[in-house]
N, C-alpha and C positions, 0 to 999 in steps of 0.2 A: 503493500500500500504506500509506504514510502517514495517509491521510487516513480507509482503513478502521480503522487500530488507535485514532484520534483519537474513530471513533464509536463504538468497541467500551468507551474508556474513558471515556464520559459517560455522566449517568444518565438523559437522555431517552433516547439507545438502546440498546436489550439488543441481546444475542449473536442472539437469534430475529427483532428487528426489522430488524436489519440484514442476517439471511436474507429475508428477506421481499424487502427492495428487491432482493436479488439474484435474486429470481424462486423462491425455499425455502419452501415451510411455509407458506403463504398459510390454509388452514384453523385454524392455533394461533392461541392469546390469549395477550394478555399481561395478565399476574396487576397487580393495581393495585400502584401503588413503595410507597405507603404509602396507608392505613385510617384517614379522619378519624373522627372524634367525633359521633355523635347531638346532640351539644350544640350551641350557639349557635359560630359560626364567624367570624370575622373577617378579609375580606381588603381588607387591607391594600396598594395601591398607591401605591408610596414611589418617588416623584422627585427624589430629593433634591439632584440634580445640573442637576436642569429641564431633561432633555434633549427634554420632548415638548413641540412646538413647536408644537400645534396645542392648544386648552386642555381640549376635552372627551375627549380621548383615553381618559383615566384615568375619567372614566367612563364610556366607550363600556366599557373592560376591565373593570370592576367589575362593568356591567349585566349585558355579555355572560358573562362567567365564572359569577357566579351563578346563570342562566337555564340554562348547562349543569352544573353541579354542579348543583343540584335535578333536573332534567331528569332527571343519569341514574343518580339515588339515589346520587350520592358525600356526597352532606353531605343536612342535612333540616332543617337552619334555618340561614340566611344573618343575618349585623347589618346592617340598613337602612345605607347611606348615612348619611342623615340622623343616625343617630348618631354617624359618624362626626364630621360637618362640627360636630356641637352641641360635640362634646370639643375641636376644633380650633377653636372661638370663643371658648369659655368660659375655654380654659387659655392663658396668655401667653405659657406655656413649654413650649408644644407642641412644637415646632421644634425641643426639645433632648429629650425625651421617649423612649424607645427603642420597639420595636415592642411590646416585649411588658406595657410599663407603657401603650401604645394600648390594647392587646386589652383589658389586666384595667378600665381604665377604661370601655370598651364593654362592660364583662360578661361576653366572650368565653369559651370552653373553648379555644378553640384560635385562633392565627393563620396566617391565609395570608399570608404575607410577598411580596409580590411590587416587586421592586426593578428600578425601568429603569436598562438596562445602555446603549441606543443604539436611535435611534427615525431614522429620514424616513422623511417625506411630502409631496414635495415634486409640485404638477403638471407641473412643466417634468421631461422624462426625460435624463438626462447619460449615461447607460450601460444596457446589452443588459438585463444582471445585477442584479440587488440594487437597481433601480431603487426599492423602496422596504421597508423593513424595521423589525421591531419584534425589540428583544434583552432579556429578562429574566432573573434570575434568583428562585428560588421558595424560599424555605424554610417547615417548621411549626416553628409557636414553642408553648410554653405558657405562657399569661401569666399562672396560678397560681403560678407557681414562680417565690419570690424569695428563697431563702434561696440554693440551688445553681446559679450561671449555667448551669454544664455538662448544665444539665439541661432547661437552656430551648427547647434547638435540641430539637425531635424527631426533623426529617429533615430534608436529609440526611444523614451524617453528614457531608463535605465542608463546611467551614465556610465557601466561597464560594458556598454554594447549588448548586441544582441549573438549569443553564440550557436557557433554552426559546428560540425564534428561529422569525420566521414573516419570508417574505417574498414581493412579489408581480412579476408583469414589469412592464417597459415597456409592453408593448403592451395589458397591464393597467390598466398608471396610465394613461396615454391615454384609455382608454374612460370610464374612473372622473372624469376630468378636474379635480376640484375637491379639496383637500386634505381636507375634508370626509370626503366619502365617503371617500376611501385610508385615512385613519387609521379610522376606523371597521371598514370591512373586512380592515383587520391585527391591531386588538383581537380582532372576531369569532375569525378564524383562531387568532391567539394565545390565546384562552381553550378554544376547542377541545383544542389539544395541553396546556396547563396540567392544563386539568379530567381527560385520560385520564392522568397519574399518578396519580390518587384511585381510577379505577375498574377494572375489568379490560373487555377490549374486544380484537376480534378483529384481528388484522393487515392483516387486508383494509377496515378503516376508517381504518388511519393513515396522517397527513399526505393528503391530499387537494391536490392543485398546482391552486392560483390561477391 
């Protein structure tokens, strides 16, 4: 029972999505958490801890998230990479920079703040479970707004963000054999469930087991 009221209280699962794994309601949608902007979008993957130990991770997540966010009309212009990496060469004091003086320097209307909370990908398997896992957390920022911080977050309202978690088996990472591919295929997954708080999508597409 614990562990139902733990999913009842986050913002990846509603009351309807956690009928759903219960075998409820498989026909209902769930409504998008929140509505980005027609405008220019910026996501933002902030390691700031360098927990992701493998280096293209971050943009296996970027590629892939943006590929389904366009994909499934939640956003309609993504900011290239590229301009990210140009703001993060050019400025010396990138590093101290907050996300949403990133976005307004990229031009952005809006950020996808996406924060690694706890990342392996390891080939070798130690355990049944959780042999290999990607932890983040999501927030939108707006990076027009500099006069009111309070006004920066858009969503969640939770000021630890809103957490996402993708993870795959052992007998998974086994197959996948090289850290390569695993971290890749947990970006993938993890921009999946990322992208379906922007859009509304039916219960019987959520979480897919790896």
């Amino acid at each position: 029972m614990p562990a139902v009221l733990l999913m009842l209280g986050g913002c990846t699962y509603g009351a309807g999505e956690l009928l759903y794994m219960l075998g409820f309601g498989k026909a209902q949608k769930v409504p998008a958490q929140f509505k980005l902007t027609d405008g220019p979008i910026l996501i933002f993957v902030d390691d700031y801890n360098e927990e992701l130990t493998w280096p293209l991770t971050s943009r296996y997540l970027f590629d892939a998230l943006s590929q389904e966010l366009l994909k499934q009309g939640a956003a309609k212009k993504i900011i290239p990479l590229e301009t990210l990496n140009s703001v993060r060469s050019t400025r010396p004091d990138f590093e101290k920079l907050s996300a949403r003086e990133i976005g307004a320097l990229c031009g952005a209307d809006q950020v996808i703040w996406v924060e690694v909370k706890d990342f392996l990908a390891e080939e070798h398997v130690y355990s049944a479970s959780d042999a290999a896992y990607f932890r983040v957390t999501v927030k939108v920022l707006n990076p027009k707004e500099k006069k009111r911080r309070s006004r920066v977050r858009l969503w969640p309202m939770s000021p630890s963000g809103c957490p996402v978690e993708t993870g795959i088996s052992g007998a998974r990472v086994s197959e996948l054999k090289v850290r390569a591919a695993i971290a890749k295929l947990l970006a993938e997954d993890l921009s999946v469930k990322i992208a379906k708080l922007f859009y509304e999508h039916r219960l019987g597409d959520f979480e897919k087991t790896k």
